[in-house]
ZAMARGU-4260 file (C-alpha; in steps of 0.2 Angstrom, whole numbers, plus 5000, padded with zeros to 4 digits):
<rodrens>
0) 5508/4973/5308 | 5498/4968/5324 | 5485/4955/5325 | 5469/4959/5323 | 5456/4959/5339
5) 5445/4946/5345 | 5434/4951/5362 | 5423/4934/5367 | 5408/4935/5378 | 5406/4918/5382
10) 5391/4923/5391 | 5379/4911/5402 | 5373/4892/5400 | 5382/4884/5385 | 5391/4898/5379
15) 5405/4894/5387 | 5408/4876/5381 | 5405/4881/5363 | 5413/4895/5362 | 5432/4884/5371
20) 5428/4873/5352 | 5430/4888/5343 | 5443/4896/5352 | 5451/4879/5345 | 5448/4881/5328
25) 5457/4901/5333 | 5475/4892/5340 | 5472/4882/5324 | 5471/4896/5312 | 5487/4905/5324
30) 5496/4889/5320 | 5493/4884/5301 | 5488/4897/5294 | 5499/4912/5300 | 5483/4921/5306
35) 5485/4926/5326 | 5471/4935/5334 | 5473/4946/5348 | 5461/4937/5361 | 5451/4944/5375
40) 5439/4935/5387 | 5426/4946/5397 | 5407/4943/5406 | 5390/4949/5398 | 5375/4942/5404
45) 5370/4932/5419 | 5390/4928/5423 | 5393/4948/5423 | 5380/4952/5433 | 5385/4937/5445
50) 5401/4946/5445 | 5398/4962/5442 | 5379/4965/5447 | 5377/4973/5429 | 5373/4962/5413
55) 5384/4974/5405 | 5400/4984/5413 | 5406/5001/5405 | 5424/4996/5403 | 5415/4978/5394
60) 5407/4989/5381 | 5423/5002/5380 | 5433/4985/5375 | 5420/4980/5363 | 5419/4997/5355
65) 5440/4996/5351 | 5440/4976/5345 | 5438/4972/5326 | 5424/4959/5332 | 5413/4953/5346
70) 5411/4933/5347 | 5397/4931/5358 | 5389/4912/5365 | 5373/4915/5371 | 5364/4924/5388
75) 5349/4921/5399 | 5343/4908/5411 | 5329/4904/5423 | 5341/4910/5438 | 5340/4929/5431
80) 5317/4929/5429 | 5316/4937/5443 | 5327/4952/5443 | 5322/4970/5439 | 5319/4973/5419
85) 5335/4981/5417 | 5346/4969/5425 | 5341/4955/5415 | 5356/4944/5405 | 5347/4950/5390
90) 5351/4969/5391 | 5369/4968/5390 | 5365/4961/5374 | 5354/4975/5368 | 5366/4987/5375
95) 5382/4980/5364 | 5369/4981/5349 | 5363/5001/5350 | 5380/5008/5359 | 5387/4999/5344
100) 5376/5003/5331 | 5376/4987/5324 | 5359/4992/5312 | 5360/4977/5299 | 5357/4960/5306
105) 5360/4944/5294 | 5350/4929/5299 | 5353/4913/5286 | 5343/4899/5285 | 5350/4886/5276
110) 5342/4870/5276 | 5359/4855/5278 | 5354/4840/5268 | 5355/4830/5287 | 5342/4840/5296
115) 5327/4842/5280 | 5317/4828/5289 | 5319/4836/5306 | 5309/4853/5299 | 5292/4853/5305
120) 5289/4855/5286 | 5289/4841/5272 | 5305/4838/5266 | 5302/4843/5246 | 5295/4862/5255
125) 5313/4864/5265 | 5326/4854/5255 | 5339/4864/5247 | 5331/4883/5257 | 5342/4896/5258
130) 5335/4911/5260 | 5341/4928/5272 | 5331/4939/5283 | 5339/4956/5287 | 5332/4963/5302
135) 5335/4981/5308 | 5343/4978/5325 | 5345/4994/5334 | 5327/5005/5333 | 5310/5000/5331
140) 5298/4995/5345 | 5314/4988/5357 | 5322/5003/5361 | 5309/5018/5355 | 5304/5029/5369
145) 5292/5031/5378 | 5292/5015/5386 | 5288/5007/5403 | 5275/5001/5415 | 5265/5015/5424
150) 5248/5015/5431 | 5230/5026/5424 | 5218/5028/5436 | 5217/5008/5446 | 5224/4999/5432
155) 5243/4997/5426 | 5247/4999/5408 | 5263/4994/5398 | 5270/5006/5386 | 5283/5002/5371
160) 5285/5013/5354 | 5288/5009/5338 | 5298/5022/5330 | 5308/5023/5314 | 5318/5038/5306
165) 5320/5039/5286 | 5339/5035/5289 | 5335/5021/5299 | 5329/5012/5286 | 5338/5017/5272
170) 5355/5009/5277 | 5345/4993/5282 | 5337/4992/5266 | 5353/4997/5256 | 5361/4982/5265
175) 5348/4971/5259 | 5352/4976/5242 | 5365/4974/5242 | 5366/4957/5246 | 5353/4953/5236
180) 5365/4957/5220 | 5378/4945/5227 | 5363/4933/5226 | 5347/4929/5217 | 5343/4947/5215
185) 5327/4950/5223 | 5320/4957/5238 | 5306/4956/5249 | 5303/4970/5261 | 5290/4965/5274
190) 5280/4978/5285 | 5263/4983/5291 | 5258/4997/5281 | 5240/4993/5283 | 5237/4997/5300
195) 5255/5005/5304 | 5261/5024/5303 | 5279/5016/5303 | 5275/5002/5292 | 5268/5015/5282
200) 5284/5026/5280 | 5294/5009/5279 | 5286/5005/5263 | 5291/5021/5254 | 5307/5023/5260
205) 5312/5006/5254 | 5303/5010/5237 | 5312/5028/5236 | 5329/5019/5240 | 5327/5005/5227
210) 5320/5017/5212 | 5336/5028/5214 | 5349/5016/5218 | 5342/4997/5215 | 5333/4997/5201
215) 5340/4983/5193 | 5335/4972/5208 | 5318/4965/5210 | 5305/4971/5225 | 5291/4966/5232
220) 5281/4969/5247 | 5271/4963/5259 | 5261/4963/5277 | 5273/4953/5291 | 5259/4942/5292
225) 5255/4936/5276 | 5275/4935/5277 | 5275/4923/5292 | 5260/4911/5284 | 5269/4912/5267
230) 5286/4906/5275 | 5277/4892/5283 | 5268/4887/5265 | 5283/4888/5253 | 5296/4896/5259
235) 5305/4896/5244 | 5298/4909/5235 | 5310/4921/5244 | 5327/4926/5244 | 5333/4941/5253
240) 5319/4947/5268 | 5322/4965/5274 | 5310/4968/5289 | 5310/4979/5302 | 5316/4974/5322
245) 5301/4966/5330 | 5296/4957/5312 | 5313/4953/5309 | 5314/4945/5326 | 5298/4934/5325
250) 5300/4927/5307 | 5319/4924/5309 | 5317/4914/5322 | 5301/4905/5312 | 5313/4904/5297
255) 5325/4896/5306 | 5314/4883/5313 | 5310/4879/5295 | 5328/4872/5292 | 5325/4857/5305
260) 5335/4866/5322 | 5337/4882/5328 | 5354/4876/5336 | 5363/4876/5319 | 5363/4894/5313
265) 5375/4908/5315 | 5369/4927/5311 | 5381/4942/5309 | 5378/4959/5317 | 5385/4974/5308
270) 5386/4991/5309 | 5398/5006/5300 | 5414/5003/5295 | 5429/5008/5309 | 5444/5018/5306
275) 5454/5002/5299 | 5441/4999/5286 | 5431/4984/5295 | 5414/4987/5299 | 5409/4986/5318
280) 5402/4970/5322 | 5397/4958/5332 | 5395/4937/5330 | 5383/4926/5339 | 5374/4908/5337
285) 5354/4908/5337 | 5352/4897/5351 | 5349/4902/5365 | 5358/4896/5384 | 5349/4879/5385
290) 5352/4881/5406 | 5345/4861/5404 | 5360/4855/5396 | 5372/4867/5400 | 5390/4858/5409
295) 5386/4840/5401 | 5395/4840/5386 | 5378/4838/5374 | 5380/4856/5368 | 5381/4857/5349
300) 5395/4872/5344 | 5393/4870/5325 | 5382/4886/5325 | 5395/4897/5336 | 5408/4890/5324
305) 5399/4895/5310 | 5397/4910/5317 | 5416/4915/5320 | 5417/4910/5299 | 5407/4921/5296
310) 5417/4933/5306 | 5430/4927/5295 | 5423/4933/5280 | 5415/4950/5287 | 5429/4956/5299
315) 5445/4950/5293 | 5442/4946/5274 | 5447/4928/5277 | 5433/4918/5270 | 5438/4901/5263
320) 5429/4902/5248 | 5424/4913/5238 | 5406/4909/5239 | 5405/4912/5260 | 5401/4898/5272
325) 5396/4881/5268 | 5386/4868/5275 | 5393/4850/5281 | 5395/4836/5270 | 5380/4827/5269
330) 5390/4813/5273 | 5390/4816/5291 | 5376/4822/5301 | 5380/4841/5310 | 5368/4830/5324
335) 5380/4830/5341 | 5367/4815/5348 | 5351/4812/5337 | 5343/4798/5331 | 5345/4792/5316
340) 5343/4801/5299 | 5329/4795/5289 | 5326/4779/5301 | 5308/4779/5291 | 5312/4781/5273
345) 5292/4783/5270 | 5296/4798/5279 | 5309/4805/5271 | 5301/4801/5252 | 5302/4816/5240
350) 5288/4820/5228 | 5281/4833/5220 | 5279/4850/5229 | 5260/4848/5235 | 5247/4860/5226
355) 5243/4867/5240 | 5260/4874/5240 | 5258/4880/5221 | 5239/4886/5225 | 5236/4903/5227
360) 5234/4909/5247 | 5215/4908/5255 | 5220/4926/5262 | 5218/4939/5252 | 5235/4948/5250
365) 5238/4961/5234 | 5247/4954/5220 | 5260/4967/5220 | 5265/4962/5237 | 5268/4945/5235
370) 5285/4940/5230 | 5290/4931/5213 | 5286/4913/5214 | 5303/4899/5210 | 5315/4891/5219
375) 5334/4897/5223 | 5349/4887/5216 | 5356/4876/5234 | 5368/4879/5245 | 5369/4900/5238
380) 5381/4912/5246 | 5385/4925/5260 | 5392/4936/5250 | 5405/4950/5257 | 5396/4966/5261
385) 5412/4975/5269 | 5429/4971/5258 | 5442/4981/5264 | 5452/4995/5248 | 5464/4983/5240
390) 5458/4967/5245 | 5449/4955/5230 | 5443/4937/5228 | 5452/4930/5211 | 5471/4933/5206
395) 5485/4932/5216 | 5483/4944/5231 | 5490/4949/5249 | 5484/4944/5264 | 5481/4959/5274
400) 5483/4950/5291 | 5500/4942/5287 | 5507/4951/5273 | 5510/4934/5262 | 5507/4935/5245
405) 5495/4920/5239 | 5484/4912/5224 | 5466/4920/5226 | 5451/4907/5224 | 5447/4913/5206
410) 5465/4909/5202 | 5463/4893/5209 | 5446/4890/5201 | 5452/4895/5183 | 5468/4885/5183
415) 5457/4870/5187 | 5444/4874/5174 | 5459/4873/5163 | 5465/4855/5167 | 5448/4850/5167
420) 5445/4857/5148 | 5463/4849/5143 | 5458/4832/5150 | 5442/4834/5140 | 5450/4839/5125
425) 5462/4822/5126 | 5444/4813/5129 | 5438/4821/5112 | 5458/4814/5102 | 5453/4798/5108
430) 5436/4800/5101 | 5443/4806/5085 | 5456/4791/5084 | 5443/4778/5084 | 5431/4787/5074
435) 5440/4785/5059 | 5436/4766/5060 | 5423/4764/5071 | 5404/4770/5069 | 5398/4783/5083
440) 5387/4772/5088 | 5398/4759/5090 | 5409/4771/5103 | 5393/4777/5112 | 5385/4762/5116
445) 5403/4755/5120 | 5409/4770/5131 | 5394/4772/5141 | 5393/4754/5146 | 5410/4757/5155
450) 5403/4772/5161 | 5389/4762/5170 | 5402/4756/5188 | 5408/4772/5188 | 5389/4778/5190
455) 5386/4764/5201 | 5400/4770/5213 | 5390/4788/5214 | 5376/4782/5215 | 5378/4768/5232
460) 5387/4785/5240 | 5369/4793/5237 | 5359/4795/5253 | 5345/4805/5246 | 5331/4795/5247
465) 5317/4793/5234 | 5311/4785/5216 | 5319/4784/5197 | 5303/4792/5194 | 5306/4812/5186
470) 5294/4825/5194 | 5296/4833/5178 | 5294/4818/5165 | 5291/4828/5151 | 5306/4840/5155
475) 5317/4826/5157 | 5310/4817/5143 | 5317/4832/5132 | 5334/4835/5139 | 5337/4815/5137
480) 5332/4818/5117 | 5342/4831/5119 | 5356/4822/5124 | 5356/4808/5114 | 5358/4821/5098
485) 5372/4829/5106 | 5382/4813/5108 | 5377/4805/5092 | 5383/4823/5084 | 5396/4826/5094
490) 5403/4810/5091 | 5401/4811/5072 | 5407/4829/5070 | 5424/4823/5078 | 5427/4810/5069
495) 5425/4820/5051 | 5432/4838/5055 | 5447/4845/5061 | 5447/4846/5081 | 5447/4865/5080
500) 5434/4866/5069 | 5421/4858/5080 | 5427/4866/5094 | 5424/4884/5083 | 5406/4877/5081
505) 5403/4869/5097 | 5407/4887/5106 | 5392/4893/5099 | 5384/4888/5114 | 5383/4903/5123
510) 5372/4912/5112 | 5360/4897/5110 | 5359/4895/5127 | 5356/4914/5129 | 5341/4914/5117
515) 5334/4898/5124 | 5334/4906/5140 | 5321/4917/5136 | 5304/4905/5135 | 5313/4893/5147
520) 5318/4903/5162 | 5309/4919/5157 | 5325/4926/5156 | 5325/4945/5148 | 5339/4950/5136
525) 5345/4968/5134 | 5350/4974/5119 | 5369/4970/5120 | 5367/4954/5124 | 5357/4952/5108
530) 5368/4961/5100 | 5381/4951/5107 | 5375/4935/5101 | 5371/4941/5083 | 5390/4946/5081
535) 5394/4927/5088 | 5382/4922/5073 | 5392/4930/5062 | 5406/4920/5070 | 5397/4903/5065
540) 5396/4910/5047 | 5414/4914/5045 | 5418/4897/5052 | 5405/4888/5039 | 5408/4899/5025
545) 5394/4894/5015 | 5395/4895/4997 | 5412/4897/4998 | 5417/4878/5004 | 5408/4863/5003
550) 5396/4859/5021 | 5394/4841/5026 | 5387/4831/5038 | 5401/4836/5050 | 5398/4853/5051
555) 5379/4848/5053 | 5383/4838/5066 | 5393/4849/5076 | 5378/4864/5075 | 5366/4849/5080
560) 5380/4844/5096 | 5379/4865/5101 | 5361/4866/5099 | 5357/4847/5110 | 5370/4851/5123
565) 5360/4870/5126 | 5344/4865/5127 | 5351/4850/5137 | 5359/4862/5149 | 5343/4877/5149
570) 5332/4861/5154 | 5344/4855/5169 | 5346/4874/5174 | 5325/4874/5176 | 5323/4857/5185
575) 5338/4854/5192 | 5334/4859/5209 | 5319/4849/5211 | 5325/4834/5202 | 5335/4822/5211
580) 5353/4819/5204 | 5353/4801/5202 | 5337/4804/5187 | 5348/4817/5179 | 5362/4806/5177
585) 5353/4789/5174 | 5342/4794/5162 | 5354/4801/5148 | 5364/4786/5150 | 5352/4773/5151
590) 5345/4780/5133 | 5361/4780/5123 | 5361/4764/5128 | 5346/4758/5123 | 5346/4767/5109
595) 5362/4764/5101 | 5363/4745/5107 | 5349/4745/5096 | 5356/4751/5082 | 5372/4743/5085
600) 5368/4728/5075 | 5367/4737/5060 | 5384/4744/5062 | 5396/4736/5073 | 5413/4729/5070
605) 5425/4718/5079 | 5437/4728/5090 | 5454/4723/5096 | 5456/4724/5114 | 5468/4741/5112
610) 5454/4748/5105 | 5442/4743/5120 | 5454/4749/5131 | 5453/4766/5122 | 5434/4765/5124
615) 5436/4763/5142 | 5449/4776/5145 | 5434/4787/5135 | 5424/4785/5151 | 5438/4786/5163
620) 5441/4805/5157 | 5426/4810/5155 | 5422/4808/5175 | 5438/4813/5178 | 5436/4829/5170
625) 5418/4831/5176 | 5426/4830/5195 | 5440/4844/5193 | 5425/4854/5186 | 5415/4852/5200
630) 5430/4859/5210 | 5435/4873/5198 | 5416/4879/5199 | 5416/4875/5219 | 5433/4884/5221
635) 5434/4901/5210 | 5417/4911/5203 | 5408/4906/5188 | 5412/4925/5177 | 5431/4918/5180
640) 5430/4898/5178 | 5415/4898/5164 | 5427/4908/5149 | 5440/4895/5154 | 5430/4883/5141
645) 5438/4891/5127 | 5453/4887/5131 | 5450/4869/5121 | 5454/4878/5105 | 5472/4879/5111
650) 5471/4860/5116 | 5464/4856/5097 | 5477/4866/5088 | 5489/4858/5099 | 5482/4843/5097
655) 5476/4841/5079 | 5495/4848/5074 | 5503/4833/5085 | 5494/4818/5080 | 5482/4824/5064
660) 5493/4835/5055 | 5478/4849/5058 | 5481/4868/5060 | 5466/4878/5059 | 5464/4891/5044
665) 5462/4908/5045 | 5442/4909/5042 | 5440/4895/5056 | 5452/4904/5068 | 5442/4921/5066
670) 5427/4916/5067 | 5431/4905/5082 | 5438/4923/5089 | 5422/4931/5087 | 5411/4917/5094
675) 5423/4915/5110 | 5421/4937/5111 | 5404/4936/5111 | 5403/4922/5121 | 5415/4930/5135
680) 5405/4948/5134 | 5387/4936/5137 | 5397/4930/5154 | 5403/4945/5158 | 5388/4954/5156
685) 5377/4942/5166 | 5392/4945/5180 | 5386/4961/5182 | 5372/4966/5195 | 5356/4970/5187
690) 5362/4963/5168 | 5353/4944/5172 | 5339/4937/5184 | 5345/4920/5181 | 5362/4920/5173
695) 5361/4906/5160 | 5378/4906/5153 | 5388/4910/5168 | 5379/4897/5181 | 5380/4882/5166
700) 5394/4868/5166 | 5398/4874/5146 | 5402/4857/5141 | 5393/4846/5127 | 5385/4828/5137
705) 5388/4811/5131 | 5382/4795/5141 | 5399/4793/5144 | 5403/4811/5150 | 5389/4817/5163
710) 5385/4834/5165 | 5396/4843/5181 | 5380/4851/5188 | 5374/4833/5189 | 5391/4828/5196
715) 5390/4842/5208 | 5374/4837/5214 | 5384/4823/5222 | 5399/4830/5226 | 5394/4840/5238
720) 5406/4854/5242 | 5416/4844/5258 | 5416/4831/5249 | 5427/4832/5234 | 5437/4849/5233
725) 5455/4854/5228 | 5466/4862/5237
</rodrens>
């Protein structure tokens, strides 16, 4: 099998330089990983008109037509102002675009943790942003015709055309869709319908094409304008932005600016798949030359090489994880030479997103046309348009390019969810063990106090800057509560019931979580999912059996552990992007053990130091297992790791027929088979585009919280993808 083809146009200005790092980070890939590109250097721009006197040479844009992708640096400089219009660096640029017919142009901006107190914004309107404009790249007022420069009567006048057809902006606006489903499902087209005939036929193309085909995904409209001011008030409101050239141009840039430097972004150019599958495209930084610093080594390539990741992921189906590009730790600034981060920590304070970010817009702008207000989850993916027949994220699959047949991501992810749940599951024995002499007060306050260094360690590593003080008080004040009754209850129900029993219970969830969703999130459940979790109900029942066996406290206690842990989770899925980590983990912790030290008087009893070590070993696993889920969720998809938490019925069984003489009996291990059915049909459901606007099953840690045992959202929140991750 031949290698697949690279052209590079380093192009003009620093182009060069950072494009000789990535062509590192190429002979790395040839060299550890088995993947060898065919590589081609040739001129576009100021250097191939130097050589060439043409920005552009036909025999350039023959190779660039053949190869499976185009790396380009950047073009331009003050050197080339002067020649004729179509001579200029910038045309060979526009050339490769239209001869290539690369329509669909992806511009990210992610806002890295390092550079929020660069934006020109406050850092509580751009942390955590992530949002992608799609901008039609090869018609519209750039290349419509007529055009030019002539003169009427003793005056000159300039000439350009904005022209769209109905197919134009169709595929553009599929291509938004569609990578609005891979994300948070919504879509804002932006035009000028109220003063444009083009604008005017945008806007009902883009509604024909989502009635028909995109239904499921939300749209919403609005002038360019009102667009470009709304980005600048809060532009968090968006997701996906599908605009035409000339708009697409303007707030791409302005988006960009938003996330603290334009030097640090990539964008992908794409166009209709080849022959072989992969779609023609081509890969490019947003900066631009930077003449003033080009040759002195200060060129920052981070952008260029995220750009050839994201070829990568688009060309040659090599992404390394499943959820597209990342951005750097937050440990290390992705500054080459700036001054220091957060030197004023007034500065870089958070608080409470301004009201005049929440207010309603002096401008008068229709309500249908502005998008739906909330924020997106961090660090969201660039989800594959183009996959090749045959080639998939999860399971063991070949590589196409080498032939070699490996553990996909999903595989990965779910064999890690696994471990996690099994080091959980030896957490609850030991729970269990010292429950039948020990109050559960006694092993929370206890456990969570040896919890506390192993806080402190995450909580030194925390740069974020700010105060213990919750921006949502009351919210947090009812996830605490609610944490406190899952431990108390979880703790309890262990203790009493057979492992598998409370497991059985505990798995009920799912269907809590899915109901609570509703006034929480605004969530809106179909039919099947209701139905779904009125069957997993039914589950419960055959689990509790009443009136045909005794119900205690125990089985109280375990519906109480189900019902605290979901509302505890619902509440972190509303707030957890505008709280700061350190208050979600703190607070839980702090009141169990105030709480229980407070009642520990009337309960406690001496303990040998066997048992105290057992206590500390409950804390110990509880991190531990919080950390492998951090990477199972960072490693494979949440429809594949999330089911994985059922798997803790085989450690129970295992378990309580090892050391407590426990196998479960019939009525428990059916009813625990239809809870875990409907619980893996609510996933599944939500996995499908359309089903879920906010996914409440699939993007929670399913896992009850103790003091002792923190949340792996939470955890996540610190460990940063970069910074923990299994390979």
């Amino acid at each position: 099998m031949s290698n697949p083809s690279l052209l590079i146009l380093a192009g003009d200005g620093i182009g060069p330089e950072v494009m000789n790092e990535v062509k590192k980070i190429i002979g790395w890939y040839g060299d550890k990983r088995d993947l060898a590109f065919d590589v081609e250097d040739d001129l576009v721009g100021g250097a191939a008109f130097d050589a060439h006197g043409t920005p552009l040479t036909d025999a350039t844009m023959e190779k660039a037509q053949n190869a499976d992708a185009v790396l380009l640096g950047a073009v331009g400089g003050p050197k080339y102002d002067t020649l004729d219009f179509s001579q200029k660096p910038e045309r060979g640029l526009l050339r490769l675009r239209k001869e290539m017919d690369l329509f669909s142009n992806l511009r990210p901006a992610q806002c890295f943790d390092a550079l929020a107190d660069f934006s020109s914004l406050k850092r509580d309107v751009v942390a955590g942003l992530d949002i992608m404009i799609v901008r039609e790249l090869t018609s519209g007022v750039y290349f419509g015709e007529p055009r030019g420069i002539h003169k009427e009567g003793n005056e000159r006048v300039g000439v350009n055309t904005q022209r769209y057809t109905e197919s134009e902006i169709a595929r553009v606006a599929r291509s938004a869709f569609e990578l609005a489903r891979r994300r948070n499902n919504k879509v804002c087209s932006m035009e000028k319908a109220n003063v444009m005939e083009s604008g005017v036929l945008w806007r009902q193309v883009v509604t024909e094409i989502h009635e028909a085909e995109y239904a499921d995904v939300e749209l919403s409209h609005m002038y360019a304008d009102a667009g470009a001011m709304q980005l600048c008030r809060w532009p968090k409101q968006f997701d996906v932005i599908v605009t035409d050239n000339l708009f697409g141009d303007l707030l791409s840039d302005a988006a960009a600016m938003l996330t603290g430097s334009l030097g640090m972004l990539p964008s992908a150019s794409l166009g209709a798949p080849m022959a072989n599958g992969r779609p023609k495209a081509l890969y490019e930084p947003v900066h631009g030359s930077a003449p003033d610093i080009a040759g002195q080594g200060k060129a920052n390539p981070i952008a260029c090489i995220l750009s050839f990741a994201m070829a990568l992921r688009y060309s040659f189906d090599q992404a390394p994880r499943p959820n597209g590009w990342r951005r750097p730790s937050r440990r290390c600034s992705p500054m080459a030479s700036a001054p220091p981060i957060c030197s004023d920590p007034r500065a870089a304070r958070r608080s409470r997103p301004p009201r005049w970010a929440t207010r309603s817009s002096r401008r008068s702008t229709p309500r249908s046309e502005r998008p739906a207000g909330g924020e997106n989850p961090p660090a969201l993916p660039l989800p594959a348009l183009h996959r090749p027949p045959g080639s998939a994220n999860g399971g063991a699959n070949t590589n196409r390019l080498t032939g070699r047949t490996r553990m996909g991501n999903n595989a990965k992810g779910a064999l890690l969810a696994l471990v996690s749940f099994g080091v959980f599951a030896t957490h609850d024995v030991i729970v269990k063990v010292l429950g039948g002499g020990y109050s559960p007060v006694q092993l929370i306050f206890f456990s969570v106090t040896l919890a506390f260094p192993l806080a402190m360690f995450m909580i030194i590593g925390d740069p974020e800057p700010g105060t213990l003080r919750p921006r949502h008080p009351w919210w947090v004040a009812l996830r605490t509560a609610a944490g406190l009754l899952t431990a108390i209850s979880a703790f309890y129900a262990f203790s009493v019931l057979p492992l598998a029993q409370v497991y059985a219970l505990i798995f009920a969830s799912p269907l809590i979580i899915t109901v609570l969703a509703i006034p929480v999130l605004g969530e809106s459940v179909g039919p099947r999912r209701w139905g779904a979790v009125l069957v997993g109900l039914v589950g419960v029942l055959v689990v509790l059996r009443p009136g045909a066996t005794e119900l205690g406290l125990g089985h109280l206690a375990a519906l109480g552990a189900a019902i605290g842990g979901s509302t505890a989770s619902i509440i972190v899925r509303k707030i957890g992007n505008e709280e700061r980590p350190i208050v979600l983990l703190l607070y839980p912790m702090i009141a169990n053990f105030v709480v229980m030290g407070a009642a520990l008087a009337f309960v406690y009893k001496p303990m040998p130091v066997s048992h105290f070590g057992l206590m500390a070993l409950i804390a110990v696993l509880g991190w531990i297992a919080g950390r492998i889920m951090v990477s199972a969720y960072s490693t494979g998809e949440a429809v594949v790791v999330a089911p994985m938490q059922y798997s803790q019925i085989i450690w129970a069984t295992a378990y309580g027929a090892l050391f407590f003489d426990e196998l479960p009996d019939g009525p428990t291990a059916l009813g625990a088979g239809i809870i875990i059915a409907s619980g893996i049909y609510i996933v599944a459901r939500e996995g499908r585009g359309g089903n879920s606007a906010h996914r409440p099953v699939s993007r929670t840690r399913l896992r009850y919280e103790t003091g002792s045992s923190p949340r792996a959202s939470v955890l996540k929140r610190f460990l940063r993808p970069g910074r923990f991750r299994a390979e």
